[in-house]
C-alpha positions as CSV (number, residue, x, y, z in Angstrom):
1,X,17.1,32.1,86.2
2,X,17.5,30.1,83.1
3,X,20.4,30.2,81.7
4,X,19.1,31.5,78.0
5,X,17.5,34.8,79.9
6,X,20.9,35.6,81.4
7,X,21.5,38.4,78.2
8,X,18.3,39.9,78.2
9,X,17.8,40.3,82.2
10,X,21.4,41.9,82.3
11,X,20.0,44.2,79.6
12,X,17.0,45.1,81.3
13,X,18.9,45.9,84.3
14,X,21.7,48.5,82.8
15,X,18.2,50.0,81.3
16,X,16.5,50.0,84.3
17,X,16.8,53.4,85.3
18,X,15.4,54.7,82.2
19,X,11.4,54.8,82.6
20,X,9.7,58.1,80.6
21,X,7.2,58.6,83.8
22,X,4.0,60.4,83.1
23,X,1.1,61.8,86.1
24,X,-0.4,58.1,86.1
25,X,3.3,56.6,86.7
26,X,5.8,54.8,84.3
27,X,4.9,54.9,80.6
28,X,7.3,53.0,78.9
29,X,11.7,53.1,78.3
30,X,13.3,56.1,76.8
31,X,14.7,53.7,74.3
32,X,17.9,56.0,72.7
33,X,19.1,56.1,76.2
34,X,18.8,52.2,76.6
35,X,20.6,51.4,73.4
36,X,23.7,54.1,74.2
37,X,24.1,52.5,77.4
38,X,23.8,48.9,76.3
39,X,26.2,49.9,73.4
40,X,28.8,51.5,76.0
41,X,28.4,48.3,78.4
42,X,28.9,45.8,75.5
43,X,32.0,47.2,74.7
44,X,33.1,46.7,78.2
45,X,31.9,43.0,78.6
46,X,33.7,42.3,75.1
47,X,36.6,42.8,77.0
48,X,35.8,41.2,80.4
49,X,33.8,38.2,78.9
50,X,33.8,38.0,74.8
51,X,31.8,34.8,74.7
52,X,28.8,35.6,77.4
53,X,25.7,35.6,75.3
54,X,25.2,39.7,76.7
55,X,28.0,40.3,73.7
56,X,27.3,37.8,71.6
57,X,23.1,38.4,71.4
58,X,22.7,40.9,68.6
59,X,21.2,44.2,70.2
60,X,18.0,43.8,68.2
61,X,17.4,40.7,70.4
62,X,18.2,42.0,73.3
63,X,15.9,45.2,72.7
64,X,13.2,43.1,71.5
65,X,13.3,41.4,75.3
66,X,13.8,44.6,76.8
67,X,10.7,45.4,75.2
68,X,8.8,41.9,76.7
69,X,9.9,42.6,80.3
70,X,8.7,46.5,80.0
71,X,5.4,45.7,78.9
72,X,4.9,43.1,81.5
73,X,6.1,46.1,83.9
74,X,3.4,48.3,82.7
75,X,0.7,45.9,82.7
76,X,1.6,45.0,87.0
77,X,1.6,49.1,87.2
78,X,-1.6,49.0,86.1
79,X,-3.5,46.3,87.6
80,X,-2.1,48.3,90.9
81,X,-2.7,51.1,90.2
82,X,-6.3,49.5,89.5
83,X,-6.8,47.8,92.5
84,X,-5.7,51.4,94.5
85,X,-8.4,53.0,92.6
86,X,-11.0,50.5,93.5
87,X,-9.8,50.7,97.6
């Protein structure tokens, strides 16, 4: 992993378990949750690690990444989901 994605792929991870699911699967990150527990982990890591770029990377940043990774998600969902449809 390069080194600059270290911030946003620990992001993504503490938010991982916060997909909005609909009948056709995952529709996207319940955002309000994501940003509480990103707030509640950054206060944690400013203690453990005050210069890793997780504290350091505004959260707008990070979210905005977030936001990258889950729509790349989405679109792999769907191309499955897709290619079940045409099995």
């Amino acid at each position: 992993m390069l080194p600059e994605l270290h911030a946003s792929i620990a992001a993504f991870m503490q938010c991982a378990t916060q997909w909005r699911s609909g009948f056709g699967g995952r529709t996207g990150l319940d955002y309000p949750a994501c940003i509480q527990i990103l707030k509640l982990h950054r206060r944690r890591w400013r203690h453990e690690s005050p210069d890793d770029p997780i504290v350091t990377t505004p959260l707008s940043e990070l979210i905005a990444d977030i936001q990258i990774i889950e729509a790349a998600m989405l679109r792999v969902d769907n191309e499955r989901r897709e290619q079940e449809e045409e099995k």
